[in-house]
C-alpha positions in Angstrom: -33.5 139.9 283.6 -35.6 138.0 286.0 -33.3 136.0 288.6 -35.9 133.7 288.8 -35.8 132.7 284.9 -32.9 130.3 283.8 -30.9 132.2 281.2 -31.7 129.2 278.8 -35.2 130.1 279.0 -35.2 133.5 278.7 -34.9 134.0 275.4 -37.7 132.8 272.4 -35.3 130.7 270.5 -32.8 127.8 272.0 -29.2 129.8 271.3 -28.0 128.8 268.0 -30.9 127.8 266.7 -34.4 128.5 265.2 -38.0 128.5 265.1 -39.7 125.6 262.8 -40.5 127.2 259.3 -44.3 126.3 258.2 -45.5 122.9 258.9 -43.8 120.6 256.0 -40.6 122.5 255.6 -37.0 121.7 256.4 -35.8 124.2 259.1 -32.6 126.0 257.6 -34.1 126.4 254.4 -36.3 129.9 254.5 -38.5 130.1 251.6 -37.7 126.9 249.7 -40.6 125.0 251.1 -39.4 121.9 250.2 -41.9 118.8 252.2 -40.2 116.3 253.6 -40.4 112.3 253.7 -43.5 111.8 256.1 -45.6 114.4 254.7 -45.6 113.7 251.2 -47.3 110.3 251.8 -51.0 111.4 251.9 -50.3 113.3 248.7 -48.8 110.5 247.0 -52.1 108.4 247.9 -54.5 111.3 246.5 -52.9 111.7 243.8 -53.0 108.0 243.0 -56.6 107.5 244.3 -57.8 110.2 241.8 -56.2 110.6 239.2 -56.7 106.5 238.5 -60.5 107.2 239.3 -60.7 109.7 236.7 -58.9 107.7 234.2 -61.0 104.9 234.9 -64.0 106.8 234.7 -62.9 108.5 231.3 -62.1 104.6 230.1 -65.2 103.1 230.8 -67.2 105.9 229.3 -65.3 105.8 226.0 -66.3 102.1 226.2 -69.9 102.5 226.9 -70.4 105.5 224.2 -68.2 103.8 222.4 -70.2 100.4 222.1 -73.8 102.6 222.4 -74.3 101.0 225.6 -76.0 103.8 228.1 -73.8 105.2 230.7 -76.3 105.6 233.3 -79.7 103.7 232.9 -82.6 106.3 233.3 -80.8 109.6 232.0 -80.2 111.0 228.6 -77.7 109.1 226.9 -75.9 112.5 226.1 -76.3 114.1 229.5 -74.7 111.1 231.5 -71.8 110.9 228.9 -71.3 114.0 229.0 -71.8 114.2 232.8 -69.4 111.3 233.5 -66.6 113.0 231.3 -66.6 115.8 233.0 -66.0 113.6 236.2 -63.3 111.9 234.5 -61.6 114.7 233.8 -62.3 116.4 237.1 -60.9 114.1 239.1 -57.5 113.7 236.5 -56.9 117.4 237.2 -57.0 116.8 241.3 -54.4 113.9 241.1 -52.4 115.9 239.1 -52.8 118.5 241.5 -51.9 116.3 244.4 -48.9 115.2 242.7 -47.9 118.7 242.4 -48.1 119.0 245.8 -45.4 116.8 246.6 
């Protein structure tokens, strides 16, 4: 061992303890991957953000189809209704999927 090197220093981990697991996880607990407090925030957001977009979007389509009001002026009725649904749905899946990620 280098004399020059505090003994403390020497050695890639503080003694008695342990590198950080990946970015999110509680140290101590290998492979659980649990997130903690602070990182489940912008997930929380997302997942609110979208999936209330998409149901939003799904809503006020039913209500323009619905009433036979067009859903977008200057496209097929059918395309843009179908179009929008697909939206709707799309972003329902991602804030699910964000809520999963929690």
């Amino acid at each position: 061992m280098n004399p020059a090197i505090h003994p403390g220093f020497a050695s890639a981990t503080p003694r008695g303890g342990s590198l950080p697991g990946p970015e999110g996880t509680r140290p101590g607990r290998a492979g659980t991957g649990r997130r903690t407090g602070m990182e489940s925030g912008p997930a929380v957001f997302a997942g609110a953000a979208f999936t209330l977009f998409g149901a939003a979007l799904l809503l006020w389509t039913g209500a323009r189809v619905l009433h036979r009001a067009p859903v977008a002026h200057g496209v097929s009725p059918v395309a843009s209704a179908a179009l929008a649904t697909v939206f709707g749905v799309l972003f329902l899946v991602l804030g699910v999927w964000c809520f999963t990620r929690i």
